[in-house]
C-alpha positions in Angstrom: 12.7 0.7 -24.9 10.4 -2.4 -24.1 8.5 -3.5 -20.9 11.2 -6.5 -20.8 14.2 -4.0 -21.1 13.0 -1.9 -18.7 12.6 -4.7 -16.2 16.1 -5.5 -17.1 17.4 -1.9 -16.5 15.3 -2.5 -13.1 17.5 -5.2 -12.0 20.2 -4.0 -13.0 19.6 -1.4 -10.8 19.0 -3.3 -8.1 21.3 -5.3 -8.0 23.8 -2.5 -8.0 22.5 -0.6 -5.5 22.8 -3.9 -2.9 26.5 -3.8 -3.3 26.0 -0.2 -2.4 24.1 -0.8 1.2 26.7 -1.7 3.9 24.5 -4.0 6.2 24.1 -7.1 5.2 20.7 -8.1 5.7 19.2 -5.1 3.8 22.1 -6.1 1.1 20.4 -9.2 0.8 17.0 -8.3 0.5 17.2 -6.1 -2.1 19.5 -8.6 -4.2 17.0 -11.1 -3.4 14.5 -8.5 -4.8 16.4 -8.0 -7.4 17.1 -11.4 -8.0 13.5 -12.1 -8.2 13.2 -9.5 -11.1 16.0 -11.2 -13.0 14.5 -14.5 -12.9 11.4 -13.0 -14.1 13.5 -11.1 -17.2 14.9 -14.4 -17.9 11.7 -16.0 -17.9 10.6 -13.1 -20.2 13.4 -13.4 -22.6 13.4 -17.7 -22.5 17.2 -16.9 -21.1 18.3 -20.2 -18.9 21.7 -18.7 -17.7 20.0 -15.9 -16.1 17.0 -17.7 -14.5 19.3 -20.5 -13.1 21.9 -18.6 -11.8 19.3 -15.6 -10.3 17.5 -18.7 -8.4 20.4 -20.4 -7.2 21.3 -16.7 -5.4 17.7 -16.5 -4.4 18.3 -20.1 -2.5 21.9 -18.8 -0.9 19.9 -15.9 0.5 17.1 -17.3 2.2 19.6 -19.7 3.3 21.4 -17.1 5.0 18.5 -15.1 6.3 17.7 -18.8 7.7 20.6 -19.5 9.4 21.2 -16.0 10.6 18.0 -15.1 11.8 15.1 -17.3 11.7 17.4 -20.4 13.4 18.9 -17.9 15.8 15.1 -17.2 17.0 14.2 -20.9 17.3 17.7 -21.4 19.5 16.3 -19.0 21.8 12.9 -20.5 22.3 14.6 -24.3 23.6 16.8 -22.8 25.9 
């Protein structure tokens, strides 16, 4: 087995183990995590599918993590 099917196996991984973790924030991170690692793989093995649709999951996290979290904090500071 290679480095770049080992980092596959990696992501795999991780990405399983998020739909294994019941709250959601630390089921984010570590599909964002693992997200990051499939983008990387992608990049590795010049596989578009992967990187585009691993990024676009990326983006709906930190959206999420923004609108749940860091925009909650900034309401609270103005009133």
């Amino acid at each position: 087995m290679n480095l770049i099917e080992t980092l596959g196996w990696i992501a795999t991984a991780g990405t399983l183990l998020s739909f294994a973790v019941k709250d959601m924030w630390k089921l984010r991170l570590i599909n964002g995590l693992a997200s990051i690692l499939w983008v990387i793989y992608g990049i590795l093995k010049i596989d578009n599918p992967i990187i585009v649709i691993n990024i676009s999951v990326i983006i709906m996290h930190l959206y999420w993590f923004y609108k749940n979290h860091i925009g909650k904090k900034e309401n609270r500071i103005y009133k």
